[in-house]
C-alpha positions in Angstrom: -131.5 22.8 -37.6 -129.9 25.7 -35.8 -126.4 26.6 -36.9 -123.6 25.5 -35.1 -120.2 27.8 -34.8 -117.5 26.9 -36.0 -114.6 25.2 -33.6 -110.8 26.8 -33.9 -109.8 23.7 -35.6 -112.2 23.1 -38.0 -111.0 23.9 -41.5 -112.4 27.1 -43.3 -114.5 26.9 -46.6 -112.3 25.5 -49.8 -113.5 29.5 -51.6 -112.1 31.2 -48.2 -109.0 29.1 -47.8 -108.2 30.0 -51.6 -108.4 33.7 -51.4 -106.3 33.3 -48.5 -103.4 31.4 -50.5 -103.8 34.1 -53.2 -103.5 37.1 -50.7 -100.2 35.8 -48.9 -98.7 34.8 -52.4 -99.1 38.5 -53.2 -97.3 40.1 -50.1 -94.5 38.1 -50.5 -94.3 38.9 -54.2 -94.8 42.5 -53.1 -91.8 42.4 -50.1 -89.6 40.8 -52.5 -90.4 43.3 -55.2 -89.2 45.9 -52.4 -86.2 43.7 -51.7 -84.5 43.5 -54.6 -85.4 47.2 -55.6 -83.4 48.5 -52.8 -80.7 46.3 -53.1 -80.2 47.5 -57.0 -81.0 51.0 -56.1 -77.7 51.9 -55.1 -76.2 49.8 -57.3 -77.9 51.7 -60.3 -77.3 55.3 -58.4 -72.9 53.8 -58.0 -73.0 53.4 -61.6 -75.0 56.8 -62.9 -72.5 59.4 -64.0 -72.5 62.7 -62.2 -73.9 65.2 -64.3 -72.1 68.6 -63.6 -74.4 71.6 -64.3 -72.7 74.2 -67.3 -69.4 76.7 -65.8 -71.6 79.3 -65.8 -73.9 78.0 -63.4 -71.3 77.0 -61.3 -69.8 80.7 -61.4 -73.4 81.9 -60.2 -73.1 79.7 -57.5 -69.5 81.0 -56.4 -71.2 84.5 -56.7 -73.9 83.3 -54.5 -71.0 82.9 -51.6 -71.1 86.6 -51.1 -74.8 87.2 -51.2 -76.2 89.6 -48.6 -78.8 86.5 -47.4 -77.3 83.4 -45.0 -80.0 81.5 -46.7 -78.6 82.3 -50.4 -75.1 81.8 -48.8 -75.5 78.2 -47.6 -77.7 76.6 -50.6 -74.6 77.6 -52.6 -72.2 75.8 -50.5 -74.3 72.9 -50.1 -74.3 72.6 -54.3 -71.0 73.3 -55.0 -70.2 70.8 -52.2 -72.0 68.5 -54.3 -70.2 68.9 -57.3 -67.6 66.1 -58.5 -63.7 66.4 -58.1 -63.9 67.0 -62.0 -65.1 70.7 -61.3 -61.7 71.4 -59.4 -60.1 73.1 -61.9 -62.3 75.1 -62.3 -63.4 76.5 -58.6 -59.6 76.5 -57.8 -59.1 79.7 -60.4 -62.7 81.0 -59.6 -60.7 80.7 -55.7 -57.7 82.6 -57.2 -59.7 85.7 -58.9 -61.7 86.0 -55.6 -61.5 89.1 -53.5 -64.8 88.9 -51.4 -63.7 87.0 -48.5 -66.9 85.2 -47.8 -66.3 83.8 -51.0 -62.9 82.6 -50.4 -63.5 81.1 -47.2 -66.5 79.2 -48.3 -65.0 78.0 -51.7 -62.0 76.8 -49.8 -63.7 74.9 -47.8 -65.4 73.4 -50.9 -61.5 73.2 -53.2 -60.4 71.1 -49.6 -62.9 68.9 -49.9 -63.0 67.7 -53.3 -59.1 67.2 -53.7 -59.2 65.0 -50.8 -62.2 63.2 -52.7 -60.1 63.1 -55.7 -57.0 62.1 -54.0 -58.7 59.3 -52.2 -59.6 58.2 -55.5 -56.5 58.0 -57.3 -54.8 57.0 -54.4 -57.0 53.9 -54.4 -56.7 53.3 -57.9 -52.7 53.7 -57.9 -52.1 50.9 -54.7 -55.1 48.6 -56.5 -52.7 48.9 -59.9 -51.2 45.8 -60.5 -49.0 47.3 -63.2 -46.4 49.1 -61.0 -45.3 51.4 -63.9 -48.4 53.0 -64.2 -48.9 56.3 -62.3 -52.2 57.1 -62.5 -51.6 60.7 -62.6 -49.1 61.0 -59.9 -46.3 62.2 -62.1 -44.2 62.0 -59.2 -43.9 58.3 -58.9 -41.4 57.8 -61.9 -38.8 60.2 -59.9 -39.5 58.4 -56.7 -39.3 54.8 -58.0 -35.7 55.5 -59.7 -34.4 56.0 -56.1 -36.6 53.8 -53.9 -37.7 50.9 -56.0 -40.4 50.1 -58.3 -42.4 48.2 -55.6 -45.4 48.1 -53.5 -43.4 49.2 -50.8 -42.2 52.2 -52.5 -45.7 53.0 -53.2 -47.1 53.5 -49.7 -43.6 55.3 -48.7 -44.2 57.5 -51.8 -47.8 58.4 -50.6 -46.9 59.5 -47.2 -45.6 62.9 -48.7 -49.0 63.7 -50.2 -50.5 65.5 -46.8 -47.7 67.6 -46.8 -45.8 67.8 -49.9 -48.5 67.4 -52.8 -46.5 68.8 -55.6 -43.8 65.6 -54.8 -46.2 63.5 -55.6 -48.2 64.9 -58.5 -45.0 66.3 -60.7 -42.0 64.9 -61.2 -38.4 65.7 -60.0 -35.7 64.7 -62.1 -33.8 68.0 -62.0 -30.7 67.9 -60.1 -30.7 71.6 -59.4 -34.5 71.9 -58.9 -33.8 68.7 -56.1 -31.1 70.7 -54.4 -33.1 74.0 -54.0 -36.1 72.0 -52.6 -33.8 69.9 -50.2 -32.3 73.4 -48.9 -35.5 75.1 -48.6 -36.6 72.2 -46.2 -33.8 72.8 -44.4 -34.8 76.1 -44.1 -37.8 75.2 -42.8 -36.4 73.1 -40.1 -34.2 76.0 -38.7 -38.0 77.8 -38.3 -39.1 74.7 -36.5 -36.6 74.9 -33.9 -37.3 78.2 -34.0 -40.7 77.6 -32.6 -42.2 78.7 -35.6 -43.6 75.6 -37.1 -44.2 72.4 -35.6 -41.4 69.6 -36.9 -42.3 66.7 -38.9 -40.8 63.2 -40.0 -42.3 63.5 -43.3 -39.4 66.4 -43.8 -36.3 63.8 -43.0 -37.9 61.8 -45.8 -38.3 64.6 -48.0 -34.5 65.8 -47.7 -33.3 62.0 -48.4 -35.5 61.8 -51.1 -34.3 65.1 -53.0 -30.5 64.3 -51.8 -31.0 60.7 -53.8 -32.1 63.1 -56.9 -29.4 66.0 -56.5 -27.0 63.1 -56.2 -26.7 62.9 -60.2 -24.8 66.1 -60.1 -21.5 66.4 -58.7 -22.4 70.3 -58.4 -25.2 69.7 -55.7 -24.9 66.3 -54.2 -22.0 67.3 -51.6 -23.6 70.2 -49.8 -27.2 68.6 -49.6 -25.8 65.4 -48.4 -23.7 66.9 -45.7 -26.6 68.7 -44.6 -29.4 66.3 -44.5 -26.6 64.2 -42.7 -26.7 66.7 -39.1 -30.9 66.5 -40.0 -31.0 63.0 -39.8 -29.4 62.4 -37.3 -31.9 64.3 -34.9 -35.8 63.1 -34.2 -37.9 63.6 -35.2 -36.7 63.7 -38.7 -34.9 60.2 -38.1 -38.1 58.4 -37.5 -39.0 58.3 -40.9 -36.2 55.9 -41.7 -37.7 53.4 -39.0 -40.8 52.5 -41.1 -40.6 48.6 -40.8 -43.2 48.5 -43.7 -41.3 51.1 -46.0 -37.9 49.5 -45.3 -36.9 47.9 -48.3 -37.5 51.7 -50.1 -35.7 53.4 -47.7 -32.7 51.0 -47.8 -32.8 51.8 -51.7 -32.3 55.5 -50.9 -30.1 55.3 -48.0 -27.6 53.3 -50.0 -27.7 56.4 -52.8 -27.2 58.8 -50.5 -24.4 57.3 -47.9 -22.1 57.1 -51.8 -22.1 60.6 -51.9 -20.7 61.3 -47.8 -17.1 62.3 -47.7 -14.9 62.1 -44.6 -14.3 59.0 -41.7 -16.5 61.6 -39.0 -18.9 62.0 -41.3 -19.6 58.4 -42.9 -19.5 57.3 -38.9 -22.2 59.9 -38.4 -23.9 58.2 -41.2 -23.0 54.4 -39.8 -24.8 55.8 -36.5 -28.1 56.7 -38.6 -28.6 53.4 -40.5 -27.7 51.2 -37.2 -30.2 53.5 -35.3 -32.5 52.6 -38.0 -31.5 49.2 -38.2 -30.6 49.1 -41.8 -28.1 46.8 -43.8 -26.9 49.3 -46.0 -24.5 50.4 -43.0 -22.4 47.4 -44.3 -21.7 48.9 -48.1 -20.5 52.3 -46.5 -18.6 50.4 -43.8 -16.8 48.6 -46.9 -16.1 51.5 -48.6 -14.4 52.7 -45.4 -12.0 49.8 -45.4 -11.4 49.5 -49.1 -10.7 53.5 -49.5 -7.2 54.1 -50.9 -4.3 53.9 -48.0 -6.9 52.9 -45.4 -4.3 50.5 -43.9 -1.4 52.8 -44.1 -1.0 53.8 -40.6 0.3 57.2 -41.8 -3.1 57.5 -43.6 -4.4 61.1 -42.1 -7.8 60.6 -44.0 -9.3 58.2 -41.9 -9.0 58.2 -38.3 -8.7 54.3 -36.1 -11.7 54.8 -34.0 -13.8 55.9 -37.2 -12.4 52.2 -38.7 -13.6 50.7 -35.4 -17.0 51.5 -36.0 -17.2 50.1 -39.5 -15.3 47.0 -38.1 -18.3 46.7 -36.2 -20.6 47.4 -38.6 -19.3 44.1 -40.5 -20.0 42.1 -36.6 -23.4 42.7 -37.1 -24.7 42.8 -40.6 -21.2 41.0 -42.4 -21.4 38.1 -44.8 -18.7 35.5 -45.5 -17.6 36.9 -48.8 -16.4 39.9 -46.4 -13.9 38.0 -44.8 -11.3 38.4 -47.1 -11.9 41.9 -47.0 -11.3 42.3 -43.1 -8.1 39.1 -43.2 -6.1 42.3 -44.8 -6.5 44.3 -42.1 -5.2 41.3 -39.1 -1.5 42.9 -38.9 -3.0 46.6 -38.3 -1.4 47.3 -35.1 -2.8 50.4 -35.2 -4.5 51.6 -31.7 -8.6 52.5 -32.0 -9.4 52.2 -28.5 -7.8 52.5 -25.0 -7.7 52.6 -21.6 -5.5 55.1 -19.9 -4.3 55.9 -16.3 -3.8 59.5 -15.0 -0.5 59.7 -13.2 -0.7 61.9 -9.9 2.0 64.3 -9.4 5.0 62.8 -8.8 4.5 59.4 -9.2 7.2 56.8 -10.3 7.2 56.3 -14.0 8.0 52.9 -15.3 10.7 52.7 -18.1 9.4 53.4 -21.7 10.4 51.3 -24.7 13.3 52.7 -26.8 11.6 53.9 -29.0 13.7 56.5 -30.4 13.0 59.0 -27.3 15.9 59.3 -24.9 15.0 59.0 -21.4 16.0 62.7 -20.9 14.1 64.0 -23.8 11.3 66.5 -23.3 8.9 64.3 -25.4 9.1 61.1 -23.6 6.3 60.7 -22.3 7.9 59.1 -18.8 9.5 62.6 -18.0 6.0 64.0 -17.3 4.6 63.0 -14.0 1.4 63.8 -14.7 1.2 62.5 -18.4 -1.2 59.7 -19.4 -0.3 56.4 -19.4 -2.1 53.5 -21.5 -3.4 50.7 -19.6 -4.9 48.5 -22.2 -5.3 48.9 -26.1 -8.1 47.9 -28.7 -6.2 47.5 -32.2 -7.5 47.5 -35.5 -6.3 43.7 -35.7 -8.8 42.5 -33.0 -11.7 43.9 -34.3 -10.8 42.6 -37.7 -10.5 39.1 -36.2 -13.8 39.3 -34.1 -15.7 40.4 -36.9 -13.9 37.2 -39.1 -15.0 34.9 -36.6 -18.9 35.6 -35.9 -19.4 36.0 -39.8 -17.8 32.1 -39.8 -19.7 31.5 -37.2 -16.8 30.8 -34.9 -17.4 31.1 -30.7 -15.3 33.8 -30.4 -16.0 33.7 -26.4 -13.3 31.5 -26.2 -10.9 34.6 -27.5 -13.3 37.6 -26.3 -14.5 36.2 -22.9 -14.7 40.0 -21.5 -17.0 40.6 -24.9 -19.9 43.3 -23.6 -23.0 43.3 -26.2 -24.3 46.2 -27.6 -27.4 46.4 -29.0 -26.9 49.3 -31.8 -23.1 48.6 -32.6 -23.0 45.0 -31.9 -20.4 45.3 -28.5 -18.2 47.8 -26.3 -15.4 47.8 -27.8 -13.2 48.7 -24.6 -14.2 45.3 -23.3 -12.0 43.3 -25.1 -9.0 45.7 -24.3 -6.1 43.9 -23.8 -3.3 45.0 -21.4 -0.1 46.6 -23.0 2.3 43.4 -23.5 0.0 41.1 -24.9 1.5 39.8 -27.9 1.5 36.4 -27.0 -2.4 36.5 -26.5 -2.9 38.2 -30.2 -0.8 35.5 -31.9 -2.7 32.5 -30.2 -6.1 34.6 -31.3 -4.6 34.8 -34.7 -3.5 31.2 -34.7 -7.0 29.5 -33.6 -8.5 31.5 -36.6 -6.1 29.9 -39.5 -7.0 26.8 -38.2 -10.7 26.8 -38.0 -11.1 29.6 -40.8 -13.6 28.2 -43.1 
């Protein structure tokens, strides 16, 4: 009987179908074999230690920088490239004791790129750290936290001067005297910036706070820095490094060390100007040392000038809290004058009777015997921006009383527009009367 082929779906012999089985059973043995090798190869590779050859084959290799041959030349930067960041030490004072420079070139190249390994490294570490105390070998942190906080928010502000201030971050600076020369030499460095000569930085404003927080401790020191970070800070792009939204709770900490230790109503106003720019609360524990500063109210009081209260006035209109408001009730009979609006009289114009004041209308003084003297038209006192302040931390409408109230976005409003024209007494008392009665 002649043989018959076979059809496509017949089924093969049981002894062929068997091997079969067997074979495919082995190749996916073999590919999962494979698998799970190179999933644990790099795993094992992660967890090898790096084995560093002996210093004296490393020096061999630094020698090899200068050797007459490219080839020579490059193999030795490609191993010492591949060294870990425990060799630093080590090449940075082979790099010191250098004098070929093919050698110094290369090996810096080679010193740059291992710190910034290393520093990756701990830097990783110290944020991971859930015990905030521990510093991981930035020996700076322990100075920076006393000022800034002991937070997670002080730890990213505190890295941000690694780039360009290392030493900051890996020594510490508790010295009041060692805090005040480095504040002064960045100060320096500024006056070369607008100069030309080097290219400005925010990093520096945060810098100068930082060491004006630490020279603070000292009466010796903490004056002259803190006057002079004060014109720094005020200009950009120095000032953007109190902006950080995400650092602000650290900056806040050293902004309210520093403003304690600035003297003078022009000068704490400059300083209002900065933490309001920056949007920062701790304008309103300055502005109450403004008000609460012996003889404040005395209106004979040379010390601190009405339009420097003003501001803090409105310093309390933005960021003020009800346990202010007794504070700012004891300044609602200050009649003093922190704002105005003034005519210029042309020549010869007719003057209108002055009060008897204790001027004679014939006296050289009076100011209505000069036809071209100033004249006010309408007055801001001290009283009204203690009042308005009083009522929006009560949450009181105070459109009723202010309806010609302008908002401002960095000092809360104009104050000229809730002047009132000379002779309004009668307007002041009713203001003053609504808030006794709906004072909370």
């Amino acid at each position: 009987m002649p043989l018959q082929e076979p059809s496509s779906k017949s089924t093969p012999p049981l002894g062929l179908r068997t091997w079969a089985i067997t074979l495919l059973e082995i190749c996916i043995g073999f590919c999962a074999a494979v698998a799970c090798a190179e999933l644990a190869l790099p795993s094992a590779l992660a967890q090898a230690p790096v084995s560093d050859p002996d210093p004296s084959i490393i020096r061999r290799w630094v020698e090899d920088l200068g050797d007459r041959q490219f080839e020579v030349r490059d193999q030795a930067t490609a191993k010492l490239s591949n060294l870990s960041n425990q060799q630093l030490e080590l090449l940075k004072e082979l790099l010191a004791s250098s004098t070929d420079p093919e050698i110094i070139v290369r090996l810096s190249s080679v010193v740059a790129k291992l710190k910034a390994e290393r520093q990756s490294q701990i830097v990783q570490v110290f944020l991971r750290e859930t015990d905030i105390e521990k510093d991981h070998g930035l020996k700076g942190w322990s100075s920076f936290a006393k000022v800034a906080g002991s937070n997670r928010t002080s730890k990213r502000l505190f890295l941000q001067l690694y780039d360009r201030y290392p030493m900051l971050v890996e020594q510490p600076l508790d010295d009041p005297k060692q805090a005040a020369e480095f504040g002064l030499g960045i100060v320096r460095g500024i006056q070369q910036q607008e100069m030309g000569r080097n290219e400005p930085d925010k990093i520096d404003g945060l810098v100068l706070l930082y060491c004006s927080c630490i020279a603070s401790t000292s009466d010796e020191y903490k004056a002259n820095l803190a006057a002079m970070s004060l014109r720094v800070l005020l200009r950009a792009p120095y000032n953007q490094a109190l902006r950080d939204p995400q650092g602000k709770r650290a900056i806040e900490s050293m902004v309210e060390i520093w403003s304690q230790n600035i003297e003078g109503s022009y000068e704490q106003t400059i300083a209002l100007q900065i933490m309001l720019e920056a949007n920062l609360s701790t304008a309103r524990s300055l502005a109450m040392r403004m008000l609460q500063a012996p003889d404040a109210r005395s209106p004979s009081n040379d010390q601190q000038d009405p339009k420097d209260l003003l501001k803090a006035f409105q310093v309390f209109f933005r960021f003020g809290k009800p346990e202010d408001i007794p504070l700012l009730e004891k300044w609602l009979a200050n009649k003093e004058v922190c704002e105005e609006l003034v005519s210029l009289n042309f020549p010869g114009a007719m003057q209108p009777p002055f009060p008897p004041n204790g001027q004679g209308p014939n006296q050289p003084n009076n100011p209505g015997n000069n036809p071209n003297a100033q004249r006010p038209l309408a007055t801001v006192e001290l009283r009204d921006v203690a009042l308005l302040a009083c009522m929006q931390i009560a949450d009181i409408d105070y459109r009723d009383h202010f309806r010609s109230l302008r908002q401002s976005v960095l000092w809360g409003y104009v104050p000229n527009s809730i002047a009132l024209p000379v002779g309004s007494e009668a307007i002041r008392e009713a203001r003053l009367e609504a808030w006794k009665k709906a004072r909370p």
